[in-house]
Structures are given as structure tokens and as C-alpha cells.
C-alpha positions as a Markdown table, in Angstrom:
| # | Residue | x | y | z |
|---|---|---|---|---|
| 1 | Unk | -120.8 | 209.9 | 220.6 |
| 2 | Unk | -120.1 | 207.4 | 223.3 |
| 3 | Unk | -116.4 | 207.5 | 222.3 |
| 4 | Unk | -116.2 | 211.0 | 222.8 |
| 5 | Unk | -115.0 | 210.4 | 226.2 |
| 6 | Unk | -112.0 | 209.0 | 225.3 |
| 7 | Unk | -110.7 | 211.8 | 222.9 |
| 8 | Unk | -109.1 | 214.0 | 224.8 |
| 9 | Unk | -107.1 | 211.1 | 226.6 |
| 10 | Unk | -106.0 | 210.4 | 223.3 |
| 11 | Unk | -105.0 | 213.4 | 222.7 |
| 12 | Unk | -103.4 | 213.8 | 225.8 |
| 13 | Unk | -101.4 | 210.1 | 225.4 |
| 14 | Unk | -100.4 | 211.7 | 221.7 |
| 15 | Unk | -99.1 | 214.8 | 222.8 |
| 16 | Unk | -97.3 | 212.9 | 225.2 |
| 17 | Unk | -95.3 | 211.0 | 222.9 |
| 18 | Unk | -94.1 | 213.8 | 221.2 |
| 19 | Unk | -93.1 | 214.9 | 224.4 |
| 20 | Unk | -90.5 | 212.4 | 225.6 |
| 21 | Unk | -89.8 | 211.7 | 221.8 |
| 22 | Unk | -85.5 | 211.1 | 221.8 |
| 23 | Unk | -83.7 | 214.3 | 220.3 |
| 24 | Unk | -81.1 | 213.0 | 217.3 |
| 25 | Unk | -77.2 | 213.3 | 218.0 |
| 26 | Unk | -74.8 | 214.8 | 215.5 |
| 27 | Unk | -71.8 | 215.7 | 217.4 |
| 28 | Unk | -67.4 | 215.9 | 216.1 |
| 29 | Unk | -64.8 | 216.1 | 217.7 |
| 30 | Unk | -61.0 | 216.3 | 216.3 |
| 31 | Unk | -59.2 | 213.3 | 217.5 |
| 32 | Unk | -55.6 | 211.9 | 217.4 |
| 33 | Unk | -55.1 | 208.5 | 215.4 |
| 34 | Unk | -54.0 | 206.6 | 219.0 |
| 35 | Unk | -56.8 | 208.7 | 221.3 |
| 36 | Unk | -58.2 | 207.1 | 224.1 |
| 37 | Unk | -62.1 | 207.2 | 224.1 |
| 38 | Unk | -64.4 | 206.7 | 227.1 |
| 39 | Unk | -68.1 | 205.6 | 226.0 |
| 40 | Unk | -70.7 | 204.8 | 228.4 |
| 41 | Unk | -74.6 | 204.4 | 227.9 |
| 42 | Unk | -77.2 | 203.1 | 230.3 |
| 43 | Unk | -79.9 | 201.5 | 228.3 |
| 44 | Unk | -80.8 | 201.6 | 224.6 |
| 45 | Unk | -77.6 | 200.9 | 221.7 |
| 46 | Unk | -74.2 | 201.2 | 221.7 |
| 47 | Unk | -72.6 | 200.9 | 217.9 |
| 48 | Unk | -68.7 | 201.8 | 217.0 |
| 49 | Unk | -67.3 | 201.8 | 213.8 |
| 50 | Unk | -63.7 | 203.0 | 213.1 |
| 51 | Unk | -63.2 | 204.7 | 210.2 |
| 52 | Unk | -59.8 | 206.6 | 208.1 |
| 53 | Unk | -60.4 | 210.2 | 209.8 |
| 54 | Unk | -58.7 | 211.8 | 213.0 |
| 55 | Unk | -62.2 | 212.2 | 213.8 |
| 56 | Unk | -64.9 | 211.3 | 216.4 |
| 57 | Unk | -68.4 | 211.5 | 215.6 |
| 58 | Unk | -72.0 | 210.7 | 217.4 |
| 59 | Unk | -74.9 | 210.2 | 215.8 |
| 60 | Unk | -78.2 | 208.2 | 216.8 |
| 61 | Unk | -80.5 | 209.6 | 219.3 |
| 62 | Unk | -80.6 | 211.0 | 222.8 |
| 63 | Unk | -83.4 | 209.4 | 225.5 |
| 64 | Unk | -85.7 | 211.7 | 226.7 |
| 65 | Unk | -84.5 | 212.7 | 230.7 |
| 66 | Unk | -80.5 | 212.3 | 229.6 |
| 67 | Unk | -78.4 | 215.2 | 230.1 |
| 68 | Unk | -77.1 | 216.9 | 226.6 |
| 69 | Unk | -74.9 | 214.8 | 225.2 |
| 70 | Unk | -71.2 | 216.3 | 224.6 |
| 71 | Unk | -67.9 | 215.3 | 223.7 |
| 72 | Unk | -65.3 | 216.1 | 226.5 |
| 73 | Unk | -61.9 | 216.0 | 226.8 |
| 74 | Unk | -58.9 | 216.7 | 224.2 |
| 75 | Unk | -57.6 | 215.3 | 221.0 |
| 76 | Unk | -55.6 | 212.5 | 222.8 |
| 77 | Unk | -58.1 | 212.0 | 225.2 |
| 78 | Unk | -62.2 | 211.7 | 224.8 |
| 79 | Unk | -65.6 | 210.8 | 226.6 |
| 80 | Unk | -68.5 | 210.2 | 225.5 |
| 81 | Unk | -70.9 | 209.5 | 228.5 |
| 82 | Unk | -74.9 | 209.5 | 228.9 |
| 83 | Unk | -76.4 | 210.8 | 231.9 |
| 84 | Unk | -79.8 | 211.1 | 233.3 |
| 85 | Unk | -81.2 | 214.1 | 235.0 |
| 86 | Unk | -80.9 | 214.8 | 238.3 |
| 87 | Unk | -79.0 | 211.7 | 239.2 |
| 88 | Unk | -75.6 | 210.7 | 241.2 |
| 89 | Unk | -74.0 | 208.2 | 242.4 |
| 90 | Unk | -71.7 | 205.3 | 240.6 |
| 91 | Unk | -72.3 | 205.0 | 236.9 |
| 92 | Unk | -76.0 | 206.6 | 237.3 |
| 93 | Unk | -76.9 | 202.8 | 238.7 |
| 94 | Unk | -81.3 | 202.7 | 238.6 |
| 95 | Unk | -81.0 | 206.2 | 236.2 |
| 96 | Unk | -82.7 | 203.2 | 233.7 |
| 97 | Unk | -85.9 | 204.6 | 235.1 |
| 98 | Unk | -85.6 | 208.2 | 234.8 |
| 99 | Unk | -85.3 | 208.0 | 231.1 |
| 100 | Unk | -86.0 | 206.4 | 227.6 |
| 101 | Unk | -83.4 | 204.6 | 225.7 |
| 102 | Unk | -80.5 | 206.1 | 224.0 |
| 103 | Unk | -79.0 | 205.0 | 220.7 |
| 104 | Unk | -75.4 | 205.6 | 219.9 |
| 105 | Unk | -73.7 | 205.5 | 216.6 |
| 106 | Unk | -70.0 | 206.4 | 217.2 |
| 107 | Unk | -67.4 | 206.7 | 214.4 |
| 108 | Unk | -63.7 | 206.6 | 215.7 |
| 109 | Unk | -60.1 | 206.8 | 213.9 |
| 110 | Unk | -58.9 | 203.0 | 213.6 |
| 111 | Unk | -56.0 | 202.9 | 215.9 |
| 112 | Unk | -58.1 | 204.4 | 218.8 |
| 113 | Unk | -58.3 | 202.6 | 222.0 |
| 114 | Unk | -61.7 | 202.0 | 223.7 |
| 115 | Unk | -63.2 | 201.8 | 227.4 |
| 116 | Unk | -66.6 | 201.2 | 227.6 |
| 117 | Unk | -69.6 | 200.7 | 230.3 |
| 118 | Unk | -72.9 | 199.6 | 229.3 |
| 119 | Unk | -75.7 | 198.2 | 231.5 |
| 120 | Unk | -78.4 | 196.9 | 229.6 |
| 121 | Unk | -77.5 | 198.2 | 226.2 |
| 122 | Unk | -76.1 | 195.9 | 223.2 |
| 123 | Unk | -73.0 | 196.8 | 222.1 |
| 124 | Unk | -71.1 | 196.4 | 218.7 |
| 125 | Unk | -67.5 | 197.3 | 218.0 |
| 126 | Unk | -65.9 | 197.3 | 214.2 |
| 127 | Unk | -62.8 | 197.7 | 212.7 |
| 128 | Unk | -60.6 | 198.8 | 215.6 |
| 129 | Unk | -56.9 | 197.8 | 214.3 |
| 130 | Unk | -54.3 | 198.5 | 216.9 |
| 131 | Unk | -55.7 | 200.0 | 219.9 |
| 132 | Unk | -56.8 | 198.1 | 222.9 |
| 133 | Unk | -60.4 | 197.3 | 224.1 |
| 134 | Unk | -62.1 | 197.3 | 227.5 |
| 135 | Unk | -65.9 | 196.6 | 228.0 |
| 136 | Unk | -67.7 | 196.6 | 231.2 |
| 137 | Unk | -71.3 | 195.2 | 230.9 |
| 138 | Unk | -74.0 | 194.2 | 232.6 |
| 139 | Unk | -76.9 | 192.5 | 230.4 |
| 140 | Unk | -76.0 | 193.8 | 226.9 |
| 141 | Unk | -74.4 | 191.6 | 224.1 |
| 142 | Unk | -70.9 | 192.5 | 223.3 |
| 143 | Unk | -69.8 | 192.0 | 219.7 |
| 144 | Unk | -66.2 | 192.8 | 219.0 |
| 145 | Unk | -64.7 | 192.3 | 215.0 |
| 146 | Unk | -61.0 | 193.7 | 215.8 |
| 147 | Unk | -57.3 | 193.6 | 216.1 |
| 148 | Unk | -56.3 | 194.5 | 219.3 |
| 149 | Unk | -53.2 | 194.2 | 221.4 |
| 150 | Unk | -55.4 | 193.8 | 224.1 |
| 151 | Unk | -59.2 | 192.8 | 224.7 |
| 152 | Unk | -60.8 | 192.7 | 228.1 |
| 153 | Unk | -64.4 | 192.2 | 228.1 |
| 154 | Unk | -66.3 | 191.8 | 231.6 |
| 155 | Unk | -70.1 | 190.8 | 231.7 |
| 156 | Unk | -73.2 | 189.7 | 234.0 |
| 157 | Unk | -75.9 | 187.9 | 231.7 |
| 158 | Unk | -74.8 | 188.9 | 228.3 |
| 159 | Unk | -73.2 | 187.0 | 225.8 |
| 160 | Unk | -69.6 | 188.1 | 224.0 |
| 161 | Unk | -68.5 | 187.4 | 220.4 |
| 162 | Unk | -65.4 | 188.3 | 219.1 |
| 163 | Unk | -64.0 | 187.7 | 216.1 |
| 164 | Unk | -60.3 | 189.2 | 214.3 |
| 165 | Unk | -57.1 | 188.6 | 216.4 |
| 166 | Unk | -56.6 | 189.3 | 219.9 |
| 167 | Unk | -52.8 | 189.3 | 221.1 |
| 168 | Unk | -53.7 | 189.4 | 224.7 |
| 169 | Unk | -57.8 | 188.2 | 225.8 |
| 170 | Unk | -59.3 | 188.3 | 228.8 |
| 171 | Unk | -63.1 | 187.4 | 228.7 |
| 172 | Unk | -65.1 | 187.2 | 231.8 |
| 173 | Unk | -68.9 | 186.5 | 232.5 |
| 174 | Unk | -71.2 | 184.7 | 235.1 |
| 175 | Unk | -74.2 | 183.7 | 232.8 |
| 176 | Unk | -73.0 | 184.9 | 229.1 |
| 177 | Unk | -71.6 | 182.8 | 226.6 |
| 178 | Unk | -68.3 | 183.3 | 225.2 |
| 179 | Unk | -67.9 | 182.6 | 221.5 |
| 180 | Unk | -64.1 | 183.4 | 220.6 |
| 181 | Unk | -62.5 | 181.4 | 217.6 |
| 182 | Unk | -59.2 | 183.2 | 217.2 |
| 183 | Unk | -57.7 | 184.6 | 220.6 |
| 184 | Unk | -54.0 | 185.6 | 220.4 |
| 185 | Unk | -50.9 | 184.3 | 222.6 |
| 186 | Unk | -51.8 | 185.1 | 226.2 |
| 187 | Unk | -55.4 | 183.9 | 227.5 |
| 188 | Unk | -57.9 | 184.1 | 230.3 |
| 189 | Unk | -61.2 | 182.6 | 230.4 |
| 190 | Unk | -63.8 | 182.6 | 233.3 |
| 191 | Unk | -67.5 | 181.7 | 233.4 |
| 192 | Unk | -69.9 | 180.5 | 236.0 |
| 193 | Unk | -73.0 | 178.8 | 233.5 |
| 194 | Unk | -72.0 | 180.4 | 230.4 |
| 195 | Unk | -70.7 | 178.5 | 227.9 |
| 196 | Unk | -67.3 | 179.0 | 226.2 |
| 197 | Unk | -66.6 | 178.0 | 222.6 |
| 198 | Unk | -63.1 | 179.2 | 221.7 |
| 199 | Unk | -59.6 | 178.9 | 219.9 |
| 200 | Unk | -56.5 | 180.6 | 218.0 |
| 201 | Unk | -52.7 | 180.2 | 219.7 |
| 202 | Unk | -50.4 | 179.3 | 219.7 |
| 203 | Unk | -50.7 | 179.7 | 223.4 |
| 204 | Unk | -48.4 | 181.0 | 225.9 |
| 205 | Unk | -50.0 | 181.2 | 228.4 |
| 206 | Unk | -54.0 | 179.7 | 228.8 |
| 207 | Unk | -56.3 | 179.9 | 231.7 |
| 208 | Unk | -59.9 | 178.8 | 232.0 |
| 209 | Unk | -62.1 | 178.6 | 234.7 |
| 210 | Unk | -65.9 | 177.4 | 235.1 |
| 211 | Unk | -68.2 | 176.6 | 237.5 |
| 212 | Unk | -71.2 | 174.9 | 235.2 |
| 213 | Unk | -70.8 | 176.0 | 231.8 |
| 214 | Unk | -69.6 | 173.3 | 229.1 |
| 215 | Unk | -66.1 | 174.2 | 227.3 |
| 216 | Unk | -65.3 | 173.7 | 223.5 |
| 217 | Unk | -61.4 | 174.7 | 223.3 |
| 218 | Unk | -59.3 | 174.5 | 220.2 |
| 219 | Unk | -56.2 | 175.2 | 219.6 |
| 220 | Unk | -52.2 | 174.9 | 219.7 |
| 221 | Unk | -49.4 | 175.6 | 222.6 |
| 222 | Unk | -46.3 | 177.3 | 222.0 |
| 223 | Unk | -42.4 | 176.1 | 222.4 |
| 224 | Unk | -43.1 | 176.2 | 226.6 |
| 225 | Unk | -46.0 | 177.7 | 227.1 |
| 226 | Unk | -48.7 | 176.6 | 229.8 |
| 227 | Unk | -52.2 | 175.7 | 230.0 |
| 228 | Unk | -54.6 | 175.1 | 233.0 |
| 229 | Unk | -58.2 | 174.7 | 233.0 |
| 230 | Unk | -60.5 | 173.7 | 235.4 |
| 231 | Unk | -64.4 | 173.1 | 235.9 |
| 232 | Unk | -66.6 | 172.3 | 238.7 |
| 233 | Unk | -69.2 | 170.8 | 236.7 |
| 234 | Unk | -69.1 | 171.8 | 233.3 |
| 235 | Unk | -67.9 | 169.3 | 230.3 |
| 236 | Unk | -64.5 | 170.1 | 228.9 |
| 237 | Unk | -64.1 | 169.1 | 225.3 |
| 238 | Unk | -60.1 | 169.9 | 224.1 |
| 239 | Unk | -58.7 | 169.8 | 220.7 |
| 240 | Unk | -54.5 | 169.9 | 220.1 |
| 241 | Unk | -52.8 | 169.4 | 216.8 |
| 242 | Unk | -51.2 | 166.1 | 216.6 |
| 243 | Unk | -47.3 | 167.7 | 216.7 |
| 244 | Unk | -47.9 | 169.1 | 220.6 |
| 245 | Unk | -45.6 | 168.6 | 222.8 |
| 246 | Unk | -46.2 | 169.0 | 226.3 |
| 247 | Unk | -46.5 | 167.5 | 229.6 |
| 248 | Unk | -50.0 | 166.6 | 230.1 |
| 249 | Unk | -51.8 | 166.2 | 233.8 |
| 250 | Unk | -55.8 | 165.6 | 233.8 |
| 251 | Unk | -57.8 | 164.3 | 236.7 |
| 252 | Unk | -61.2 | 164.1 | 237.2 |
| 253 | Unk | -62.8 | 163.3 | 240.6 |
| 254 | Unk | -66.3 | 162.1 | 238.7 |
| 255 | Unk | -66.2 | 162.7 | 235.8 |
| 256 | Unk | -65.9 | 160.5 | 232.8 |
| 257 | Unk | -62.1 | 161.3 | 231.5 |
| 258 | Unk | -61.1 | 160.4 | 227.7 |
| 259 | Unk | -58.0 | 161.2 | 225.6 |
| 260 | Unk | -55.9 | 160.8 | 222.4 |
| 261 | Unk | -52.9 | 161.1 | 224.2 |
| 262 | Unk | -52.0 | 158.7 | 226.5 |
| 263 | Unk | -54.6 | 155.9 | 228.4 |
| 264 | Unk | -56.1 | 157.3 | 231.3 |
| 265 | Unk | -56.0 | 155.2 | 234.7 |
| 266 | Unk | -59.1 | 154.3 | 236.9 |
| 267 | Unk | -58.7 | 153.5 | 240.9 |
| 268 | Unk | -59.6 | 150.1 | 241.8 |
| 269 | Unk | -61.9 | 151.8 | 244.4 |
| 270 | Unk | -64.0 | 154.8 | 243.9 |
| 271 | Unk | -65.2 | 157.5 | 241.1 |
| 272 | Unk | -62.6 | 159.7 | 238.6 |
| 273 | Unk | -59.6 | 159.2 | 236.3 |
| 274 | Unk | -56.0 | 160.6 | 235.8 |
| 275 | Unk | -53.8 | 161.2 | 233.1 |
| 276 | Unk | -50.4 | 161.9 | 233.3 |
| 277 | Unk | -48.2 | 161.2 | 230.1 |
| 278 | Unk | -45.9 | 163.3 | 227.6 |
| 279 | Unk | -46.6 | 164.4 | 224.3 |
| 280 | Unk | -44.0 | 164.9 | 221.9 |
| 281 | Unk | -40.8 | 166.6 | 222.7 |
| 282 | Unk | -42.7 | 168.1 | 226.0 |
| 283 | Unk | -41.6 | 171.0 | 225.6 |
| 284 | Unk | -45.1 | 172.7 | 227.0 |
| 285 | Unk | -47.3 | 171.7 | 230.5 |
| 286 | Unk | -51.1 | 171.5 | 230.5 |
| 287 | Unk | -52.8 | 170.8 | 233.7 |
| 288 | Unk | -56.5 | 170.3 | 233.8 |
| 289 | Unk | -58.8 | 169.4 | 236.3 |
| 290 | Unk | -62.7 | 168.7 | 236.9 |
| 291 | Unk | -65.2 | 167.5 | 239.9 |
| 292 | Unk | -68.0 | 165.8 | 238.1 |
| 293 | Unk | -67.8 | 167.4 | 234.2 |
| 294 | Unk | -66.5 | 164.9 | 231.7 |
| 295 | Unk | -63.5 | 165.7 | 229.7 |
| 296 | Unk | -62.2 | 164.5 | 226.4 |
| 297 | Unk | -58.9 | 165.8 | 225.2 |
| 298 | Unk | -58.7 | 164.9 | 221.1 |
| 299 | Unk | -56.0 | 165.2 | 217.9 |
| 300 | Unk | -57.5 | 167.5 | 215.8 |
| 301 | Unk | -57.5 | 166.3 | 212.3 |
């Protein structure tokens, strides 16, 4: 039985894994139709769906070292927030290693308004129409379908999608991409390498900031709004409806510079292009500048 010697490590690695298996959730909570609800989860899967009940409910399963999970606070206002054992200090930072992964299904009423703070777990929002959204991430996806007055979305590495309408956006990573197609009147974009495919307007206001990462931007300005993008060296690739009408300033100190509106103008000595001409009635002013990414500003069709 020369493989007798290995049984009762077997046995030993099987009672284990029953040992740290995750304990399921199944937690309510009344809630008012506007509440404000606090979620945050370390590591594992963040999912929330809102639903037509005055209602909060948890399901998916708790990691084995987490606190018990509850449900704090009053109708108005909730949290939701998982914890390791034995562990301080700001948001549980390196609690990743005290315990398994923790999977959160979280049903809220549809007007609710949501912060949450995830480090290295994915997160999905659905069906949130009315209430405002703030996420705070570190390495997790974040994929928001949703009406919201407001959307702020923060993140290191991981890359944001959001789809629905957004009146007011501000999305914010260093290495994440951003993939936006329909953000509302008031906008803020910044990104170090990511790269940023987005649209909607008409805008009111517009900024957009990156270091490295290439920019697809499409969209419309509003009677008077502004625009100003810039990029280190990251490629900036702009789309306007034929009927703008703005002012329109564009220099590039390096970079190739191309547009349907108006003839850009070369030194006789040295690198770079500017653009400074009117479109339409100029009632709007867009200002965009790059080092060494190429630009092209197009008519859509």
C-alpha cells in the first residue's frame, strides 16, 4: 500500500475545504424607494440589481474569515460592508489575505442611490433609474446599465462600461478603459494609459484629460457650452455633427493635426499644427490641445 501514506493528508486537505467552505447570504432589510445604500466588498463579486420593492436583499455567499454579514442602518439609510476578522485600519486594506472571496448578490428598490468600494472585486450595477452612483475601485471591472442624475466612477487598473443615460458623468482611471456611448450634459473624463471610447450630449460642459491613452469622442455641443480636451501622448479622434457651431482652437506641438472644419496651419520652422476657425453660428468654444498624439476632428455623417 505505498499510497497509504498519503491518505490521511488527503483527508486532512478534504476536511479542510469544508472548513473554510463560504457560508450562503440571505439577508432583508425594509428600505425607502430614494434610500441611500453603502456596499463595499474586498475581493470576490459585487452584483446589484434594482427591483419594484421598498426592499434590500443579499444573497451570494460570505468568505470564510469575514465578519457576519448584516444590514445596518435605517430605512432611508443602509450598509452593507464585508469585513475580515481581526482587522483595522482604512477600508480593511491587505484584509485580501485573511480571507476567501465573497460573492454579493444585492437587490435594491430602483430609485435608490448607490456608494460603493470594491478592491479587487468585479462589479455590476442594473436598473438603477433616478438615484445617483458612486464607485470607488481598485482592480475590479465596473459595469453600470442605468439612469442616473449623477455617475462618478473612480478606478486603478479596471476597466468601466456604462451604458443608459447619465445627466452628470465623471469617470476616472489610471490604466482602465473607459467605454461610455451615451453620457448626459455635463462631462469629465481622465485617464493616464486607459483608453476612452465615448459619446451622448449635447454637451455643456466637456472635459478630458490623458496622459497615453488614445481617445474615440462622439458627440454634439449645446447652444454655448464648452469643450476642452487635452493629451500628452495619446491620439484624439473627434466626431461633431455637421450643424455645430462653435469656436474651435486645436494645437498640437508634434503631433499630426487634421480636421473637417477649417485648414489647419503648419510653421515654416519646426514640428506641430494649429487650428483656429469658427463653425457655424459659434455659438459654443472647444479648445483642444496635444504634445505628440495625433488628432483628427471629423463631420459625422
Amino acid at each position: 500500500m505505498k499510497n497509504a501514506r498519503y491518505l490521511p493528508l488527503l483527508l486532512c486537505l478534504s476536511w479542510g475545504g469544508q472548513a473554510v467552505a463560504e457560508t450562503p447570504i440571505d439577508l432583508s432589510h425594509p428600505a425607502a424607494p430614494t434610500a441611500h445604500i453603502d456596499i463595499s466588498n474586498i475581493k470576490g463579486d459585487v452584483t446589484i440589481t434594482a427591483w419594484d420593492r421598498n426592499e434590500v436583499h443579499v444573497g451570494g455567499e460570505l468568505g470564510n474569515g469575514a465578519v457576519p454579514l448584516t444590514i445596518e442602518g435605517s430605512d432611508n439609510n443602509l450598509s452593507i460592508k464585508v469585513q475580515a476578522q481581526g482587522q483595522n485600519g482604512w477600508f480593511n486594506w491587505g484584509s485580501d489575505k485573511a480571507m476567501s472571496s465573497t460573492k454579493l448578490d444585492v437587490s435594491v428598490p430602483r430609485g435608490a442611490s448607490l456608494k460603493v468600494s470594491v478592491v479587487s472585486a468585479p462589479l455590476s450595477v442594473d436598473g438603477i433609474d433616478g438615484g445617483d452612483i458612486e464607485v470607488n475601485s481598485v482592480s475590479g471591472r465596473v459595469r453600470i446599465d442605468a439612469r442616473t442624475p449623477m455617475l462618478h466612477v473612480v478606478t486603478v487598473s479596471g476597466n468601466v462600461a456604462f451604458s443608459g443615460q447619465a445627466k452628470q458623468a465623471k469617470l476616472q482611471t489610471v490604466s482602465g478603459d473607459i467605454l461610455a456611448p451615451s453620457l448626459g450634459h455635463t462631462v469629465d473624463l481622465q485617464t493616464v494609459s486607459g483608453h476612452i471610447q465615448a459619446g451622448g450630449g449635447p454637451w455643456q460642459q466637456l472635459s478630458l484629460s490623458t496622459v497615453s491613452g488614445d481617445v474615440q469622442l462622439s458627440g454634439g455641443l449645446a447652444a454655448g457650452g464648452t469643450m476642452s480636451l487635452d493629451s500628452m501622448s495619446g491620439d484624439l479622434q473627434l466626431q461633431f455633427p455637421a450643424s455645430l457651431s462653435s469656436s474651435v482652437h486645436a494645437a498640437t506641438f508634434s503631433g499630426d493635426l487634421r480636421s473637417d472644419f477649417g485648414t489647419p496651419k503648419q510653421p515654416e520652422h519646426g514640428p506641430g499644427s494649429t487650428l483656429d476657425t469658427v463653425a457655424g453660428g459659434g455659438d459654443g468654444k472647444i479648445s483642444i490641445e496635444t504634445f505628440s498624439g495625433d488628432l483628427r476632428i471629423r463631420k459625422q455623417d
